[in-house]
Structure formats: C-alpha cells, structure tokens
N, C-alpha and C positions, 0 to 999 in steps of 0.2 A: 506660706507662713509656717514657720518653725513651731511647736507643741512648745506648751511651756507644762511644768510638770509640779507640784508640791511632795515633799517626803515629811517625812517623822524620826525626829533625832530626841529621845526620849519623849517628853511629854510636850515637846514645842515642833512646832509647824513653819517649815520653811518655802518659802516658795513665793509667786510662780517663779521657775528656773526652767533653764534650758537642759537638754541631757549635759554638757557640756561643763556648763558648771558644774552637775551634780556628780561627774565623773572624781572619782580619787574620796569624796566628801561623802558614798553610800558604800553599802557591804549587803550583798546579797539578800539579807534577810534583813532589809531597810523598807518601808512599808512606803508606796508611791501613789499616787492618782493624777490622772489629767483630765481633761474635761473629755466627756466621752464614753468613760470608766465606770459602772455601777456604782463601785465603792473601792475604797486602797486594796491594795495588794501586794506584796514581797514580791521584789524585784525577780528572785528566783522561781514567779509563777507567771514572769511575763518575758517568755525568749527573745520577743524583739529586741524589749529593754535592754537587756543582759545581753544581748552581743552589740546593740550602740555602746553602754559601756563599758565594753572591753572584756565582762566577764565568760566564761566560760562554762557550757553544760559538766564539766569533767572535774570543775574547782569542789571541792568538799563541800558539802552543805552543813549549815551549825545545826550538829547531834545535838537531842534533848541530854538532859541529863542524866544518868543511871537511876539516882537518888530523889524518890518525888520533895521537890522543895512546899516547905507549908505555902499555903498561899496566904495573901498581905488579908488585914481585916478592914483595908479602906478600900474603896469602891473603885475597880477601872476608869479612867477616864474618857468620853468618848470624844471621837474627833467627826469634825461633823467637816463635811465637805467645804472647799475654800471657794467663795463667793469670786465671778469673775471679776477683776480691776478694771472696767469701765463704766463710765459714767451715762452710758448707753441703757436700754433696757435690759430687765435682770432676766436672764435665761433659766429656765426650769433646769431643776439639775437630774439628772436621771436618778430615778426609783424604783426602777425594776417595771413600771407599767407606765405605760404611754399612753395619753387621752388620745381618743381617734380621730383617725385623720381627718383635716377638715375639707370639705367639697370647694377645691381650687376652681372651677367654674373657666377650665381648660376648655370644654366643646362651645360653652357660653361664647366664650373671648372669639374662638377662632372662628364661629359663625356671626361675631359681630366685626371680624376683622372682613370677611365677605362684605355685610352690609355696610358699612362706614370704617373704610380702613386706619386711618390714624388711629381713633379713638379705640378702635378692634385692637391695635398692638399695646396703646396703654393696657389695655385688658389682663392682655396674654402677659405681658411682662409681669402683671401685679401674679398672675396663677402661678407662674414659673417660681418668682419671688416666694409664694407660698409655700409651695413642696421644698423650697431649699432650707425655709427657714423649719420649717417642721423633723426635716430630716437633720439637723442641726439642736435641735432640742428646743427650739424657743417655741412652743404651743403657741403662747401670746401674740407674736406676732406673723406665727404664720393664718393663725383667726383671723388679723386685724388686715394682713392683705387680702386672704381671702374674701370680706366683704368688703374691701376698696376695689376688687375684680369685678365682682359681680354688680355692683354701682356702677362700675364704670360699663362693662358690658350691653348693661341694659342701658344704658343711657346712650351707648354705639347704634343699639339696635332700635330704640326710638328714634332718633336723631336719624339716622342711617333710610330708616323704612318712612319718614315724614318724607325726607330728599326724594329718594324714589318714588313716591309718591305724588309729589310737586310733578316732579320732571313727565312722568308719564300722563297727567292731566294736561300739562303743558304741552306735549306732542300729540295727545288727542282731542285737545283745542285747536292746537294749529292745522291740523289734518282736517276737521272739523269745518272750520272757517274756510281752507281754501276749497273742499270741498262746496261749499256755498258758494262760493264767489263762480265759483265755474256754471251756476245755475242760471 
C-alpha cells in the first residue's frame, strides 16, 4: 500500500496525497508528514522524499534572508497532525514516547497450541495480531488483542488439559477393567 502523505501551502493543509500528486505542487522547503513521522518536516530534511520527487541534494536550498525581517505580532499557527480517514479505530498518533509494550502472551498461545491445537493457533494469531498492531502505532488495539490472546489461550489450555485428562482416565479404565476381567 502506497504512503499517502499531508503538506502545508500557507496556513491550509492538504492531503492525504500520494508523492505523485504532490510532485510539481511542493518546493523543497514545503513542510510534509505521513503517518509514522513525529512531526512535519521540509522536504529538504527527508532524502527519500526528495529524490521520489524528483528533487535533487545539489538544487539551491532557500537562503534566509540578509536583513532580519520584524516578526508579525499575531501568533504562529499551529498545525496539529492529520487524523487518519477511516472509519475504523483511531490510531495513536506518535509523540515522541510509546506506552509499553504489551505482553502478547506468544509462549502462552504456543504452549496452548501443544495442548489443544485449534484453539492454540487462534491464540497465536491474536499475539502475532498484537505485535503488528503495536508496531504500527495503534496502543489500543494491540491491548485489546493482547487480552483476546490470552483469553483465548487459557481457555486452549483448560479445554486442552480437561481432554487429556478424559482420555487418560479413559485408558486407565480400560486397562483397569480388562485387567479384572482376566482374574
């Protein structure tokens, strides 16, 4: 899936766009963010950027001015990161610190995929689910797998050790009784 990307053309905010569209329509010292990003930053502080859009490290970069200009007496505006366009859950947007990661209950799953395998791979699917979604930025729902993992886990591992449990009562009954019978 293709990056979609927001810039800043004076005080208004365009986006999400593709580098493509954004090509011809930015200038080096154009302020960008994509999800992933801290916070915007000038095309010209991000090489990748600038060589998908065609610019080059060797193009002039915009000199300050000689002459310090007064500065304005109304207040910078700030721009505040663009909310993702889905109707889906809302993803934390990075801020410099990441809540810790949550215990995906990976040894959990895969020793309840030993004891009751189905229910063991729902497990492990939900732990795996968790680390991508964590590594992704959404906190929220790599929590929300992580305790559908471990739910589900133990409920592998109950279910899983009742079975086994059955069954080996059941063969030392059977063993049991024909033992007797032969008396």
């Amino acid at each position: 899936m293709e990056k979609t990307y927001y810039y800043r053309v004076g005080e208004q905010q365009i986006g999400p766009v593709s580098l493509d569209q954004m090509r011809g329509a930015v200038s080096l010292d154009t302020y960008v963010w994509c999800e992933g990003m801290a916070s915007w930053a000038q095309i010209n502080q991000l090489p990748d950027v600038m060589f998908q859009l065609g610019f080059s490290a060797d193009q002039p970069q915009p000199q300050p001015e000689a002459q310090a200009q007064p500065q304005p007496q109304y207040a910078q505006p700030s721009y505040q990161q663009p909310q993702p366009n889905t109707n889906s859950e809302i993803k934390n947007e990075p801020s410099g610190t990441k809540p810790a990661k949550p215990n995906n209950y990976l040894v959990l799953s895969i020793i309840s995929i030993l004891v009751s395998c189905i229910i063991g791979i729902v497990a492990l699917v939900f732990s795996i689910l968790s680390d991508s979604d964590y590594k992704k930025g959404d906190y929220k729902g790599a929590e929300e797998k992580a305790k559908i993992a471990k739910i589900v886990a133990i409920v592998g591992l109950v279910l899983g050790g009742l079975y086994w449990i059955f069954n080996i009562l059941t063969v030392l009954l059977a063993v049991g009784a024909g033992a007797l019978q032969s008396y």
